[in-house]
C-alpha positions as CSV (number, residue, x, y, z in Angstrom):
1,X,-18.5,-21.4,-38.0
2,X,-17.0,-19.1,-34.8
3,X,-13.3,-19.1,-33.7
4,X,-14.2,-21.7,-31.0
5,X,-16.3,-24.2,-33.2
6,X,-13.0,-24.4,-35.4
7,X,-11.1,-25.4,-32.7
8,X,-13.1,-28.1,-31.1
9,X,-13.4,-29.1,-34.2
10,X,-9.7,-29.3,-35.5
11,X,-9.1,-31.0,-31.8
12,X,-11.5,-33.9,-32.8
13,X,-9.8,-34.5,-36.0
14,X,-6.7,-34.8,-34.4
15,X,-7.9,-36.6,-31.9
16,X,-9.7,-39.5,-34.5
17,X,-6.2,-39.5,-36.4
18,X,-5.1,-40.7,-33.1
19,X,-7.1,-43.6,-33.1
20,X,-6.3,-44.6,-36.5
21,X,-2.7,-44.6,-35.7
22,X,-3.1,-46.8,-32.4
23,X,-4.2,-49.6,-34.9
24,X,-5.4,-52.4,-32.4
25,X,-4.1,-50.9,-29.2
26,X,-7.3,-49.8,-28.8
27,X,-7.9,-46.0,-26.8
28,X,-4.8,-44.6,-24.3
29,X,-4.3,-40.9,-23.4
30,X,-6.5,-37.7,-24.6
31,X,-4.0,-35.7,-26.6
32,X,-1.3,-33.5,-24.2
33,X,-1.0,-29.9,-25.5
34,X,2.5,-28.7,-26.5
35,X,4.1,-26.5,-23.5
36,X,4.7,-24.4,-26.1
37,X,1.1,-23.3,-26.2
38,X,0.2,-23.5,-22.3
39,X,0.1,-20.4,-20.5
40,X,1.9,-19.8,-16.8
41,X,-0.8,-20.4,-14.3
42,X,-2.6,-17.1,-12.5
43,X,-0.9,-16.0,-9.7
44,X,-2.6,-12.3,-8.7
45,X,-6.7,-13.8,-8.5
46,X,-7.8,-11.3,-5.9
47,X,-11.0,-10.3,-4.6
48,X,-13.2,-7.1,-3.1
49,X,-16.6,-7.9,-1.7
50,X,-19.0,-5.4,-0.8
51,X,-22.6,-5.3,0.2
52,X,-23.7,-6.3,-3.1
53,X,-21.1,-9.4,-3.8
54,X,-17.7,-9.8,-5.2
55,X,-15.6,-8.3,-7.3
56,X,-12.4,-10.7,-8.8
57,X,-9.9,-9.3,-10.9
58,X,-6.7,-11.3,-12.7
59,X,-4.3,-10.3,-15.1
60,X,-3.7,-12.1,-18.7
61,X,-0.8,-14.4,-19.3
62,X,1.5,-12.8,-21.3
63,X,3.8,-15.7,-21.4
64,X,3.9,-19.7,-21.8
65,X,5.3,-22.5,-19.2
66,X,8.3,-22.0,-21.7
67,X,8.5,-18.1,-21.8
68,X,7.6,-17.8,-25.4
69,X,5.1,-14.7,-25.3
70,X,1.2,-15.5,-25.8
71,X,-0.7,-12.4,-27.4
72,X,-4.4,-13.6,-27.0
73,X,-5.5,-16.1,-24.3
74,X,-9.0,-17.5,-25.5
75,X,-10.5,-18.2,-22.5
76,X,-11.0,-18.5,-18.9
77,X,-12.6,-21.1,-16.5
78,X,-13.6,-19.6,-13.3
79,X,-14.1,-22.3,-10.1
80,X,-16.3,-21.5,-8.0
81,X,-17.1,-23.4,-4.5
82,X,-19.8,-22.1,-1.5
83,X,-20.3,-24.2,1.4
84,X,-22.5,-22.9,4.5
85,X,-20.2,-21.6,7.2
86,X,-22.0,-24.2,9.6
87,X,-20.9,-27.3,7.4
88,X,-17.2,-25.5,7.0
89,X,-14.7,-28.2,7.3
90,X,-10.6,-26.7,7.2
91,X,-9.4,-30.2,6.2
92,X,-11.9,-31.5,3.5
93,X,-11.6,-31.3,-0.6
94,X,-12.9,-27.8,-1.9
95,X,-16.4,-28.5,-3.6
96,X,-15.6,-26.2,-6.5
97,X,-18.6,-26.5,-9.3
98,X,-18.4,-26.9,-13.1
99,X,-16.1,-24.2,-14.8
100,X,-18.0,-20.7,-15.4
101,X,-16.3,-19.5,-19.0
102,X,-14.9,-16.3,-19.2
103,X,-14.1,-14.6,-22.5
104,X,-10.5,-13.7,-23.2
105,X,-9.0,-11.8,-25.6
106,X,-5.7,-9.6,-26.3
107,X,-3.4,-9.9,-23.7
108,X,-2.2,-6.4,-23.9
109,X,-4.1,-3.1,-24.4
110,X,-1.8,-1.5,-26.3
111,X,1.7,-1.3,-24.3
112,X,-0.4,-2.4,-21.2
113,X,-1.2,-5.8,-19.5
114,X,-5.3,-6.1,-19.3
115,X,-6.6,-7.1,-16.3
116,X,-10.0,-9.5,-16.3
117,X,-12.7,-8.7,-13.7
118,X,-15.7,-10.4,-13.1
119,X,-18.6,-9.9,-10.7
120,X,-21.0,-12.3,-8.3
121,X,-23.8,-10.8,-7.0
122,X,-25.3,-14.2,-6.2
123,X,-23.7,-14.8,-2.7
124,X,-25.7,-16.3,-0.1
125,X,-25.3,-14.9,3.4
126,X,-23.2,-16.8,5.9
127,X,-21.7,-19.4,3.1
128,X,-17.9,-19.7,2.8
129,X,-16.6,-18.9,-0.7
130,X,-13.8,-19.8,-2.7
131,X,-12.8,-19.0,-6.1
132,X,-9.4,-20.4,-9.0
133,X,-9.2,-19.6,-12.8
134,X,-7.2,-21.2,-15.3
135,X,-6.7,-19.5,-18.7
136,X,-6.9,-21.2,-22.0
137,X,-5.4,-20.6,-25.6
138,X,-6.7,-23.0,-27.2
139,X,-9.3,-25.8,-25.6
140,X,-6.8,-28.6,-25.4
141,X,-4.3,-26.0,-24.0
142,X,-5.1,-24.6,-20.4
143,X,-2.8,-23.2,-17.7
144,X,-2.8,-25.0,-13.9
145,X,-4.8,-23.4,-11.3
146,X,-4.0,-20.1,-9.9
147,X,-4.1,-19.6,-6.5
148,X,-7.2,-19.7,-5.0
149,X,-8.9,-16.6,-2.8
150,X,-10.9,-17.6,0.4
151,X,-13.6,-15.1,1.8
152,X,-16.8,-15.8,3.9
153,X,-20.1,-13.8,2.9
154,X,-22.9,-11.8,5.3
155,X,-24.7,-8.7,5.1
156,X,-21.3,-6.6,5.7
157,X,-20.5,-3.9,8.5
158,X,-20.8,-0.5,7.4
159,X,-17.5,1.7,7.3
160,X,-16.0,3.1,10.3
161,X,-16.9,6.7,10.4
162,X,-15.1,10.5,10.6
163,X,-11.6,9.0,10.0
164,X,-9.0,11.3,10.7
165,X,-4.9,11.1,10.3
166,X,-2.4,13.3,12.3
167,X,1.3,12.8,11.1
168,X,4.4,13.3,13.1
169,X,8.3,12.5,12.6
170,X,8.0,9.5,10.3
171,X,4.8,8.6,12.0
172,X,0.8,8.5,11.2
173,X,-1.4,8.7,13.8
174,X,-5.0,7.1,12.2
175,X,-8.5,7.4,14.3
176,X,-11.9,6.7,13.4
177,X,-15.2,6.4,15.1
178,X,-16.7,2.6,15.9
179,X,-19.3,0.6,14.1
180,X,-22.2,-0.5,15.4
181,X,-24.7,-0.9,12.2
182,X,-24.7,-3.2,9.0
183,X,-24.4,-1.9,5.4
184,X,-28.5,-2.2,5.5
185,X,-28.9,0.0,8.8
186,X,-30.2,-3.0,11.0
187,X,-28.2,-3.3,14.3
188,X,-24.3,-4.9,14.5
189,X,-24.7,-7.8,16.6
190,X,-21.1,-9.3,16.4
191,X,-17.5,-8.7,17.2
192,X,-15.8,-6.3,14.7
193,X,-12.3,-5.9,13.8
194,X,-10.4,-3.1,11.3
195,X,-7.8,-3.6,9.0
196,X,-5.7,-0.5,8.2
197,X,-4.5,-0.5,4.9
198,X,-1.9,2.0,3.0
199,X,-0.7,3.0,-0.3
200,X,2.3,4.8,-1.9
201,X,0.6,6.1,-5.0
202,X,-3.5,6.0,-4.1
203,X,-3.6,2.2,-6.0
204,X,-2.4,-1.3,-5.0
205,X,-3.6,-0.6,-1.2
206,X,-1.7,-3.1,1.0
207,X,-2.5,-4.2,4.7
208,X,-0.5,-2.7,7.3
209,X,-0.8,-5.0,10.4
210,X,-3.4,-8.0,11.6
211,X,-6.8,-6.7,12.4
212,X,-7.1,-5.5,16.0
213,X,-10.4,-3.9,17.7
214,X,-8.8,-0.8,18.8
215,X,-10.9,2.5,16.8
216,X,-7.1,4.2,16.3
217,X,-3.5,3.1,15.1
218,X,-0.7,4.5,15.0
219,X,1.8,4.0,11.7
220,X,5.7,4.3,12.5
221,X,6.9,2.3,9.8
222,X,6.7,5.2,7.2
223,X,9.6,7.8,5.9
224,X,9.5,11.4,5.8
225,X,7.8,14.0,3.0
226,X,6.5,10.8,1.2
227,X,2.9,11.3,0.8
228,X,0.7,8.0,1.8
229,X,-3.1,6.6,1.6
230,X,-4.7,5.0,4.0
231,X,-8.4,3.7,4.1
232,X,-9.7,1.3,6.8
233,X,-12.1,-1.4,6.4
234,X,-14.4,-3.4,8.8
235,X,-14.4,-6.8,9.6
236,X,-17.5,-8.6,11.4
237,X,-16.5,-11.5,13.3
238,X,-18.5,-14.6,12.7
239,X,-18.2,-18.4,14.1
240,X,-13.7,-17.4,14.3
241,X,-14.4,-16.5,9.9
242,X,-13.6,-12.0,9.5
243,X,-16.7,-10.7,7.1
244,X,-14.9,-8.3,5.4
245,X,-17.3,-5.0,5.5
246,X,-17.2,-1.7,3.8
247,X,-14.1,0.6,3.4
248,X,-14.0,4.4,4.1
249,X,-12.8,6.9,1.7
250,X,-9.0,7.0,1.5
251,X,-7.2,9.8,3.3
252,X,-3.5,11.0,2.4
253,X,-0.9,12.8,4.7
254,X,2.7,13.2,4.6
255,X,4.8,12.5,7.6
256,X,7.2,15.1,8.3
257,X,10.8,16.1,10.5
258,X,9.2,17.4,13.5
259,X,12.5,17.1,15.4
260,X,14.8,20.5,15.4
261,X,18.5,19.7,15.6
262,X,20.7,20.3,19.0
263,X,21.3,23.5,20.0
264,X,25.3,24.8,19.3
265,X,27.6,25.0,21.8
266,X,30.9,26.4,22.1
267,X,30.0,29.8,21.6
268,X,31.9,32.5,22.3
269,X,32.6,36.1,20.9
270,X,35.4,38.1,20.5
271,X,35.9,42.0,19.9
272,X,38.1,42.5,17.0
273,X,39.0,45.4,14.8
274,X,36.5,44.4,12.2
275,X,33.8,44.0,14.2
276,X,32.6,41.2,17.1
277,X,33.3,37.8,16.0
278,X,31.0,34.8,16.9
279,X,32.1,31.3,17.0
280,X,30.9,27.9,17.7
281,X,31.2,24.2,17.4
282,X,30.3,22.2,14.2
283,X,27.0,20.7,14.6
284,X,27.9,16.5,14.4
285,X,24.7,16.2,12.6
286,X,24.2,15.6,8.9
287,X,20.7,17.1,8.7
288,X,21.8,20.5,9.8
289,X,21.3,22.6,6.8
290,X,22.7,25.6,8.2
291,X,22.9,27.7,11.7
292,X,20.7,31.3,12.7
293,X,22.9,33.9,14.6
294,X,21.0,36.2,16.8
295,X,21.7,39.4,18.9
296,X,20.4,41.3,22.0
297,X,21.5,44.2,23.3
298,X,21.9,44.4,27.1
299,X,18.8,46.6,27.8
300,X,16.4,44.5,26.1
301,X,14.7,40.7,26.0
302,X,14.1,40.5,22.5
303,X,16.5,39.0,20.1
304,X,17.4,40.7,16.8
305,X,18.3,38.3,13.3
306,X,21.9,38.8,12.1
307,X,22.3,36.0,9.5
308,X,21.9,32.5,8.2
309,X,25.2,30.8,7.8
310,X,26.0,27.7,5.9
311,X,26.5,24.4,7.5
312,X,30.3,24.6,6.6
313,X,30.9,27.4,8.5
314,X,31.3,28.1,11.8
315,X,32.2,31.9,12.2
316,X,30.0,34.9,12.0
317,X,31.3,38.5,12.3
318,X,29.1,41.3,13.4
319,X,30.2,44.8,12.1
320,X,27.3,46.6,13.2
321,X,28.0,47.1,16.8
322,X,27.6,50.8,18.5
323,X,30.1,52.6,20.9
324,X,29.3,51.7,24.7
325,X,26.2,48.8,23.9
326,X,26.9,46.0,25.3
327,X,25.5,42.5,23.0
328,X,24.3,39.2,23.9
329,X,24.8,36.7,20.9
330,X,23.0,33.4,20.7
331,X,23.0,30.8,17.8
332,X,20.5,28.4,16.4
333,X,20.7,25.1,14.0
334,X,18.5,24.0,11.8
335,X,17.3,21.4,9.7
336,X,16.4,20.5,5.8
337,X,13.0,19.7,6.3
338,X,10.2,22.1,4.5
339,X,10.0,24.0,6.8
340,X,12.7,23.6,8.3
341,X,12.9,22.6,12.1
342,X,15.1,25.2,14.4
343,X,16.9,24.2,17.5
344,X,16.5,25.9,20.7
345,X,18.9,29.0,21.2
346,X,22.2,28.5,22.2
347,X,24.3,29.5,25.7
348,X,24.4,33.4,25.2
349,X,28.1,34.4,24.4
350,X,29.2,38.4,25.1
351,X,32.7,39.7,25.3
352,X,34.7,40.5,28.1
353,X,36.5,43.3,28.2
């Protein structure tokens, strides 16, 4: 006798002994599993379609409706409801089917939550699907519904094409090329949308925005040297429903400081004993990472490099000057951004004699 025959068959023991207590009162309630034993409904159901079907993917219930941990969920039951797009209605029940079993198991590989996928390739074109599970750990003891995922199926669009990304100061620039054919080659004969969608890591993609028919997008909500993902995906538009299509490989960029600092001002130089000195103001700007002094002799356009200076200076002496040569100094900021970002040159300072 399996796991599961043992149980069914425990449950209709229990459930006779019922009886026999309730004397002459005759049948009331099936038994109600303890809460003890129920898991915390599904809350992460998702879904990826492509040209062949659906993927779903959940993860196990670690945990009761009472927090005690659960270790092995035995079961799932996977809903399952299609109706034809053109018999759709928004306010009516959900027709969902008899319960499809899903196998359980451990709830943890290892250290790791598991995750349950499961496939359809059965989808009929232009039908609206929706899908709920609910996990068991016993048969008298299953979790509410999760939430359920929504998703209308056709022979999808293909991918938009040649997608490119151009990054700026905390910006992403994304463009691609339209689409105008189906997964199966034949003609696009609808409306299509894109949804941009971004990652931090290369996993756990997230939409960035509603989807919009423009073929280019431009991402501002993004910080500096943190390296992202994007891929878009095509959505066909069908009687107001979005067909989700196919999804182009993911690209990744890193935004970057494109913006030098402000130039110094203030400068000014002085002949002393030791040599020329240069001075300026104190940049009022915490990304400056340090100033660039420069010199030019009269008879020449070309500037020579003195020194880097340290942002909590604001002083540079030049002990290298010759007899009658008369020097042009100029100073630079610049940033902490790799590389860094260098501010125009400064108001030439010389000295007056």
């Amino acid at each position: 006798m399996n796991t599961t025959s043992v149980v069914r068959t425990a449950g209709t023991l229990l459930l006779g002994a019922s009886f026999l207590f309730a004397g002459g009162c005759g049948y009331k309630d099936l038994p109600v599993a303890p809460s003890t034993v129920v898991p915390v409904a599904i809350s992460d159901l998702l879904y990826k379609v492509d040209d062949k079907g659906v993927q779903l993917t959940w993860s196990f219930p670690v945990e009761t409706i009472q927090g005690t941990p659960i270790e092995e969920i035995s079961s799932f039951d996977l809903y399952r409801a299609e109706v034809p797009l053109a018999d759709y209605c928004g306010g009516c029940p959900i027709p969902f089917g008899k319960a499809i079993e899903v196998n359980g198991g451990a709830s943890y590989d290892g250290t790791l939550r598991r995750k349950m996928t499961y496939e359809n390739t059965a989808l009929q074109s232009g039908y609206k699907y929706f899908y709920k599970v609910k996990s068991r750990t016993s048969w008298l003891a299953a979790s509410d519904d999760s939430n359920v995922i929504t998703f209308v199926w056709f022979q999808p669009a293909k991918a938009p094409a040649a997608l490119t990304a151009t990054v700026g100061d905390r910006k992403v620039v994304l463009k691609w090329q339209p689409v105008t054919e189906l997964t199966d080659g034949s003609k696009l004969q609808r409306p299509v949308k894109y949804q941009v969608m971004r990652s931090a890591g290369g996993k756990d993609y997230v939409k960035v925005g509603e989807p919009f028919t423009a073929t280019s997008f431009t991402d501002t909500s993004v910080l500096n040297g943190q390296k992202y993902f994007y891929t878009v995906q095509s959505l066909m538009v069908l009687d107001g429903e979005l067909v989700e299509g196919a999804v182009t490989n993911d690209i990744a960029v890193s935004p970057k400081d494109m913006t030098p600092p402000v130039a110094p001002t203030g400068v000014t130089a002085v002949a002393t004993a030791v040599g020329t000195k240069i001075f300026w103001d104190k940049a009022d700007d915490s990304d400056v990472a340090g100033y660039r002094v420069y010199r030019r002799a009269a008879n020449k356009d070309v500037y020579e490099f003195l020194a880097n200076i340290s942002p909590e200076y604001t002083l540079y002496v030049d002990k290298n000057v010759g007899g009658d040569i008369r020097y042009y100094y100029a100073v630079t900021a610049f940033d902490r951004s790799t590389p860094a970002n260098e501010s125009r040159k400064s108001r030439e300072a010389t000295v007056r004699y």
